[in-house]
N, C-alpha and C positions, 0 to 999 in steps of 0.2 A: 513475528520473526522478521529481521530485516537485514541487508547487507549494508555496507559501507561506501561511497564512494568519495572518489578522490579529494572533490569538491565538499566534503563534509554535510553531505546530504544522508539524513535517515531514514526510512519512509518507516514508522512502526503500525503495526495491527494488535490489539489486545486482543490472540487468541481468548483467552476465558470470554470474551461479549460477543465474537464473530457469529454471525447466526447463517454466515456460507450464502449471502442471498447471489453473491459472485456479481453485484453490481458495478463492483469495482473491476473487476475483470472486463467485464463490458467495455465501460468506460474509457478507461486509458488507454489515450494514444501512444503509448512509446509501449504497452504492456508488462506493467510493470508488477502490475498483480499475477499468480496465477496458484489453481489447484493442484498441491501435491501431497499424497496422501490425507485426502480431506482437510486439509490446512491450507488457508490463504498464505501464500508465500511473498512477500515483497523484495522486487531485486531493484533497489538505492540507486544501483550506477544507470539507470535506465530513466530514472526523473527527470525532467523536463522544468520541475516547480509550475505548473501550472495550477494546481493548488483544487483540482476540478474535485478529486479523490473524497477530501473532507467533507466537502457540503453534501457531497453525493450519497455518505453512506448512512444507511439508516439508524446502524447502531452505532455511528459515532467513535466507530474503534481505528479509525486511521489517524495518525499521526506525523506530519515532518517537522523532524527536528533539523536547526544549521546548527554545528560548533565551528 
């Protein structure tokens, strides 16, 4: 799940691979991850692009997308 921001920043999580280790939650400084109703949620307008999310996560399910 991802939101939109202004800046054409997506952050995506491929629910179906999330294994909830909430690593990503840890991680980000602006908090861009978080648990709602057992779903990682990513909220876009709060990225920073530091890019830390991807290499950090085990299952490889985060993605930023620009358009």
């Amino acid at each position: 799940m991802s939101l939109t921001t202004a800046n054409n920043i997506h952050v995506k999580v491929d629910l179906s691979k999330c294994t909830l280790c909430k690593m990503c939650i840890a991680y980000c400084p602006t908090h861009v991850f978080s648990l709602i109703e057992n779903r990682i949620v990513a909220d876009s307008s709060k990225c920073i692009e530091c890019y830390g999310c991807i290499p950090l996560c085990p299952s490889g399910v985060i993605k930023i997308e620009i358009s």
